[in-house]
N, C-alpha and C positions, 0 to 999 in steps of 0.2 A: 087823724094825723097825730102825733106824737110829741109833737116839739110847741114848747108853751103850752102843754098841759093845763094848768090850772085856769089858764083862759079859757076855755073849750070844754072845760066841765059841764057848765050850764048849758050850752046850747051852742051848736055846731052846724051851720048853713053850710050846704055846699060853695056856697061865696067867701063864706069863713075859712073853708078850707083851699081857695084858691086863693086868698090875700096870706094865707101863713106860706104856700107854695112860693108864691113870688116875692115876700121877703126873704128864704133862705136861698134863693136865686136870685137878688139883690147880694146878698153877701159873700155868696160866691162868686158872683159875675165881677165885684167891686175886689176882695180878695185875691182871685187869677190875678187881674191886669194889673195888682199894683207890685205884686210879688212878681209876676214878667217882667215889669219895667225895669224893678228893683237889680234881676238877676241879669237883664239884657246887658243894663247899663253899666252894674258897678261890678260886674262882674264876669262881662261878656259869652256869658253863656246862651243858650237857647229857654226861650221862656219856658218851654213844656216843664223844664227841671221846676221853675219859682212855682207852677200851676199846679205840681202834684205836690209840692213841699209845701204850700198853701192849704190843699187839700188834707196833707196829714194833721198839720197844726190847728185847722179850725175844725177839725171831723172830731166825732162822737166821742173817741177816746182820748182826748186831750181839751184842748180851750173851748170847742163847741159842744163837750159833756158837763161845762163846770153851771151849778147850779148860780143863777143869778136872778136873786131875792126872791120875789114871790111868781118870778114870771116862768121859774123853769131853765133847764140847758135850752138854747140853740138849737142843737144838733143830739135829738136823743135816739137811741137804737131804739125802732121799734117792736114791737110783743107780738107775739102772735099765738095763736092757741094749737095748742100738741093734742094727741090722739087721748091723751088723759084728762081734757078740759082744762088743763094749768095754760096761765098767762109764763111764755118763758120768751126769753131776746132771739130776736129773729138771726138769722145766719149773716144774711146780708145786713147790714149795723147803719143803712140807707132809708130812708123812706122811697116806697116804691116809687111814688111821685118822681123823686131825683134821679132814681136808677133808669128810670122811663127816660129823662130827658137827656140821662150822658148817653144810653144807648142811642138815642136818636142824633144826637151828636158825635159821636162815633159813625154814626151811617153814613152822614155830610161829609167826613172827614176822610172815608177811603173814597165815599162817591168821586170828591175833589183828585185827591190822587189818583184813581182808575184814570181821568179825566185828565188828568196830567202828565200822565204814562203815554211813553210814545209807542204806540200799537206794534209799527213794524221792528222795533227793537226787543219789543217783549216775547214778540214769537222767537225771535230770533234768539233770546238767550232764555226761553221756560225750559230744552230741554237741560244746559248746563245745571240751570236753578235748581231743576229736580235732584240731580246730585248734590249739589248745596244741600237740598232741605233734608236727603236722605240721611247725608252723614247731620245735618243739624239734630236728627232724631234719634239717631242710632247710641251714638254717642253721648249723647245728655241721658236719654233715657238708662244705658248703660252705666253711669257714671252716678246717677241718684239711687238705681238700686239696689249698687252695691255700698254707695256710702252708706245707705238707711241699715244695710246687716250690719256693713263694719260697726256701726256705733251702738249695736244695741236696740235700735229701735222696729227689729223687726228680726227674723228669722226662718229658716226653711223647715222645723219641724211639722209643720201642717199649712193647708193653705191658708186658711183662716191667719196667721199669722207671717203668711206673707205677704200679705198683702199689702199692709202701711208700703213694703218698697216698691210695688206696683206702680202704686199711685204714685208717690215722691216722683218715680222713675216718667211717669206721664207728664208731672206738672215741670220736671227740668225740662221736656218737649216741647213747651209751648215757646211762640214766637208773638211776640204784641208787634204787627205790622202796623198797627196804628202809632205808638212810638217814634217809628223810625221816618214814618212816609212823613210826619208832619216836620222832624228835623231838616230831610232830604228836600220837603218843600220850599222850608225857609229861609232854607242855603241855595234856590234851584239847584240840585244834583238830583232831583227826579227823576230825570231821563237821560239818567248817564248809564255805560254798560253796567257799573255797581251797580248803582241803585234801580235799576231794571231788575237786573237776579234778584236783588235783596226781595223785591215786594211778588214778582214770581214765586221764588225759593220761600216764602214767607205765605204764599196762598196752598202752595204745593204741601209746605210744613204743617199748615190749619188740617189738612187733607187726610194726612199721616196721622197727627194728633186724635182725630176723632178716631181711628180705627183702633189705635192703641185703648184711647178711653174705652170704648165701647169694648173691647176685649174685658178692660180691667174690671168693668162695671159688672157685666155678665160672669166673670170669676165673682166676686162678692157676693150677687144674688142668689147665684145657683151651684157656686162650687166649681163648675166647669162652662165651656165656651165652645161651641161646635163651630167647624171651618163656615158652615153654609149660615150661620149667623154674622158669621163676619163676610164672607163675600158680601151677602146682600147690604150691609152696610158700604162695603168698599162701592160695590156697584151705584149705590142709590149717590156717593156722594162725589164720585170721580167722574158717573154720569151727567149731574146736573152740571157739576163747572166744568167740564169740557162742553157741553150742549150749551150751555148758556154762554160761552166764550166763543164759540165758533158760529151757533147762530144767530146770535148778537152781533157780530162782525160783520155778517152776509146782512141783516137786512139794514143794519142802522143807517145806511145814508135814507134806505125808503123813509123809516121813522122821523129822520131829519127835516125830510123837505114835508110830511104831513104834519108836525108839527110846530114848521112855519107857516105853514097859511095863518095859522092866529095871528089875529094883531093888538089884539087887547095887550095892556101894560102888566107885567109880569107874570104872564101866561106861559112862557118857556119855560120859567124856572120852576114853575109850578108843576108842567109836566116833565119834565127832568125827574123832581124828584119824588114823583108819583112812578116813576119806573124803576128808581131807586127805591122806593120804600116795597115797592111789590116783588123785588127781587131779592131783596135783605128778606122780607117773612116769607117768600117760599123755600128760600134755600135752608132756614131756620126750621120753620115747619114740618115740612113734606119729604126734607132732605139730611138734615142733623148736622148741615154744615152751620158755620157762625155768620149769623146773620155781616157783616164787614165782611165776606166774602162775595155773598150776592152784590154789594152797593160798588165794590170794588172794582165787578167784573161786570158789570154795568154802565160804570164811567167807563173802562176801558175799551169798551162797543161803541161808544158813543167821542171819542177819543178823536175821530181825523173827520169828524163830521162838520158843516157849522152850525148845526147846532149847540157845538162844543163850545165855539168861539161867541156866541152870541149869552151865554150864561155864564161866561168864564167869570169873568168878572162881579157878575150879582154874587156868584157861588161864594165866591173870595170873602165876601162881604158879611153872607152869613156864617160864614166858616169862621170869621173873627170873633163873633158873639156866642155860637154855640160852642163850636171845638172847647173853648177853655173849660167850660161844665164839664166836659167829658174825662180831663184829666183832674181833676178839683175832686169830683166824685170818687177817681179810682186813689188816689189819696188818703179822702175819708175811710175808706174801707180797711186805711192800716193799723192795725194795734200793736204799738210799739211793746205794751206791757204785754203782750202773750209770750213774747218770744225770750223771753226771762229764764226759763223753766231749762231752755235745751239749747243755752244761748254759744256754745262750743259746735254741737251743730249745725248750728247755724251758720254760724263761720266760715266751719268748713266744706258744705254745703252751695256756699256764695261762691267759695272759690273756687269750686267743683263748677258751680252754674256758667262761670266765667271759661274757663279752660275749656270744658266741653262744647263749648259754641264756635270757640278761635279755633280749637284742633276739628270738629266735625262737619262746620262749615267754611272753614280756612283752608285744612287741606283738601277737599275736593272743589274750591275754587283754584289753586291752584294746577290741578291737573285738566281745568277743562276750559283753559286758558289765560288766565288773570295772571297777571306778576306778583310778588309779594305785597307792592303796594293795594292793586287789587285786590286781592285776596283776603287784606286786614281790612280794606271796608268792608266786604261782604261780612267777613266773618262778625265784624261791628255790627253791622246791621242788622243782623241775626240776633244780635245778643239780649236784647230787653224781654222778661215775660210779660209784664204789663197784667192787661186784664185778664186774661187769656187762662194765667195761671193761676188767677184768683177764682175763678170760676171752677175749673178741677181740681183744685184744695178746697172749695165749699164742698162739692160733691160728696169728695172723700170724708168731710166733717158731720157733713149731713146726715151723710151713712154711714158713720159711726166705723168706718173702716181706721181713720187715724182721728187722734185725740187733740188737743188746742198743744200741747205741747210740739207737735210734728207740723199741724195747722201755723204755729206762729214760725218755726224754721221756716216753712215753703213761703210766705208772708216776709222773709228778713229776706230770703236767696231774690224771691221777684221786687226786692223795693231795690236793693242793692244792683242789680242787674239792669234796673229800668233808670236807675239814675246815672251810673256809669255809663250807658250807651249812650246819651245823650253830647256830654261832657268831650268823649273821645271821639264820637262820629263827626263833631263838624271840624276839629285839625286834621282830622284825617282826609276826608274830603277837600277841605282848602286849601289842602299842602301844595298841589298840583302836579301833573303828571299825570301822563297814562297808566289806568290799573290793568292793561291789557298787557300779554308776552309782544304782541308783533301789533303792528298798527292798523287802525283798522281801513275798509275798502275804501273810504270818502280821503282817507289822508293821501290813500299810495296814490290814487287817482288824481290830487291835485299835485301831487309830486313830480309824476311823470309829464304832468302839462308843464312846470316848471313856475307853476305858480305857490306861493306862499298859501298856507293853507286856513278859509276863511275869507278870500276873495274871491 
C-alpha cells in the first residue's frame, strides 16, 4: 500500500496493511458525513454533491497528496510497474483496496434502487426509455465529436488521428445512474413515471455505451471494426439484461419463499446480496456490461417479492455506511490541475455535455409522452457522467489514444455535469405536478368513481 510509506518500509504485515485500509476508510467515512450534513443543512442540497466535493478535497491531488512531516500524504497515487520495469503513477490515482470498496458500494447502491423500482412501471415505461437513452447517445456522442475537431484536438486526416473524438464522443455517452437513483431515493421520486425512464433509459444507455466503446476500442487496436465483432457484443450484452430481467421476474417469488425458510438473524440480507454480487461479476465478466447493471437488475426481480420487504430496511442501513465511500472515492479521482492545459475546452465541452442530454433525452421524452415539465426531469436525470465516464477517459489514457490534456477536459465536462444534476434534479422533482401529457389510468379511474384521488 502506498500511503504512509515511510511507516511500511521496514516491515509490512498483511494486518498492517488492513489497519492503513481502515484508517483511510475512517477518514473518508468521517469526511462524506460531515460534508453531507454541512451541504444538507446549510445549504439544502443533497448530500451526494458534500460526498464528492469531499472526495475531491481530501483525494490525492489536493489535501490528501500534501506531505505531512515524516509520515507521508494520506492519500498517495499509487505505482505500478510498466512493460519497461520503471515504477510510473498508476491511471487509477486510488489504491485498489478503495476502488474495491466504492465498487462494492456502488453494487448496494443500484441493488437498493433496482429494489426500489416499481417493477410494473418499469416495464411499462423501458420501451419510452429506450428512446430517452437513444437520443441520450446519439446526441452527446455527436456533439463531443465534433467539438473535439472544432477545437483542434483531433482531426479526420487519418484514423489514427481521429480517434481522440471517438472517444471524447463515447465518454459525452455515458450516464452515471448511480448519481441520479441515489438523489431520486432521497427525495422518494423513485417510482415515479420520471424517475422510472431515467434508471430504464439509464440501463438502456449502459447498453448503447459499451457497443459504442467497444466499436471505438477495436478502431484503435486494429484500425478497423467488422459488423460481426460488434453484433456479438450487442448480442452478448442486450442478451444477458433482457434474460436476466425477464427471468428474474418469472422465478423471484420461487427464490423469495426458498429463502425465507432461513431463520437465522441476518440471513436474508446475506442472501440478497449473494445474488446481487453474483449478478454484478457475471454481467461484468462473461457479458462487458457494468457490473451496476447486474445489481440493478437483480433488485428489480426481486422488487414485488417479500423478500423485498423483509431486507428493505437492513439494506437502508448499510446503504448509509457504504454508498458515501462510493462517491468520496469517485471524487478522489479528480485532478483539478490537469485540466489547466485545455481549460477553454473544457468549458466548452461542459456546456456541450449539458445541452446534449436536455435536447437528446428531453426531446424524445417529450414525444413519448411526458410534458415539458416531465421531460426536464428526464432529461435531468440523464445528465450526470459520474463514474461511468471516468472509466472510458482511463481507457482512452491508457491507450494512449488521448493525452492528460483531453483526459483533464473529459474529467472538467463529468465533475461539472455530475454536480449540476444533483443541484437541479431535486426542484425539479419537488415542484409538483404531473410530468405526464394526459393523466395517468389510476387517476381517470378514481375520477370516474367521483372520488378524490388517493382515497
Amino acid at each position: 500500500m502506498n500511503t504512509l510509506a515511510p511507516l511500511l518500509s521496514a516491515a509490512e504485515t498483511p494486518l498492517e496493511q488492513v489497519a492503513h485500509l481502515v484508517l483511510l476508510l475512517a477518514v473518508i467515512i468521517l469526511a462524506a458525513k460531515i460534508a453531507g450534513e454541512v451541504v444538507e443543512r446549510f445549504a439544502s442540497l443533497p448530500a451526494v454533491l458534500g460526498e464528492l466535493g469531499a472526495g475531491i478535497l481530501i483525494g490525492p491531488f489536493a489535501l490528501g497528496g500534501i506531505e505531512i512531516g515524516s509520515f507521508g500524504p494520506i492519500f498517495e497515487i499509487p505505482t505500478i510497474i510498466n512493460e519497461a520495469g520503471e515504477a510510473v503513477e498508476s491511471l487509477t490515482p486510488v489504491d485498489n483496496e478503495l476502488f474495491f470498496m466504492a465498487q462494492v458500494a456502488a453494487i448496494i447502491l443500484l441493488f437498493q434502487a433496482g429494489l426500489e423500482t416499481n417493477r410494473q412501471q418499469f416495464f411499462k415505461w423501458v420501451r419510452p426509455a429506450t428512446a430517452v437513452a437513444a437520443g441520450g447517445v446519439i446526441v452527446p456522442f455527436a456533439f463531443g465529436f465534433l467539438a473535439t475537431l472544432a477545437m483542434g484536438f483531433a482531426s479526420l486526416d487519418s484514423t489514427q488521428e481521429v480517434l481522440p473524438a471517438l472517444f471524447v464522443g463515447a465518454i459525452m455517452t455515458a450516464t452515471s445512474v448511480g448519481i441520479t437513483a441515489r438523489v431520486l431515493a432521497d427525495i422518494r421520486r423513485l417510482d415515479t413515471p420520471e424517475g422510472t425512464t431515467v434508471l430504464a433509459a439509464a440501463v438502456v444507455d449502459d447498453v448503447l455505451g459499451i457497443l459504442i466503446l467497444a466499436v471505438v476500442i477495436g478502431i484503435a487496436e486494429t484500425g478497423e471494426v467488422s459488423p460481426a465483432d460488434i453484433g456479438i457484443v450487442a448480442a452478448k450484452a442486450i442478451g444477458f439484461w433482457l434474460g436476466l430481467t425477464i427471468f428474474g421476474s418469472l422465478v423471484a417469488k420461487q427464490i423469495s419463499d426458498a429463502f425465507l425458510w432461513f431463520r437465522s438473524p441476518g440471513v436474508l440480507v446475506g442472501l440478497a446480496l449473494f445474488l446481487a454480487f453474483l449478478a454484478s461479476a457475471v454481467a461484468e465478466i462473461y457479458f462487458g456490461l457494468a457490473m451496476i447493471i447486474g445489481a440493478y437488475t437483480m433488485g428489480l426481480a426481486l422488487s414485488e417479492t417479500e423478500l423485498k420487504h423483509r431486507i428493505e430496511e437492513p439494506m437502508i442501513q448499510i446503504g448509509h455506511f457504504m454508498v458515501p465511500i462510493f462517491f468520496v472515492v469517485i471524487g478522489m479521482q479528480v485532478d483539478l490541475g490537469a485540466m489547466s492545459g485545455a481549460i477553454y475546452f473544457g468549458i466548452v465541452l461542459s456546456v456541450l455535455g449539458i445541452a446534449s442530454k436536455l435536447i437528446g433525452a428531453g426531446l424524445p421524452a417529450l414525444a413519448v409522452g411526458f410534458n415539458r415539465r416531465g421531460a426536464w426531469r428526464v432529461a435531468i436525470g440523464m445528465l450526470p457522467r459520474g463514474e461511468v465516464a471516468l472509466i472510458i477517459a482511463g481507457i482512452g489514457l491508457s491507450s494512449e489514444v488521448i493525452g492528460q490534456d483531453v483526459f483533464g477536459v473529459a474529467i472538467l465536462m463529468t465533475v461539472v455535469t455530475t454536480l449540476i444534476a444533483p443541484i437541479v434534479l431535486v426542484p425539479a422533482f419537488t415542484a409538483g405536478g404531473s410530468g405526464l401529457r394526459r393523466p395517468m389510468a389510476g387517476a381517470r379511474a378514481h375520477r370516474e368513481r367521483g372520488r378524490p384521488e388517493g382515497h
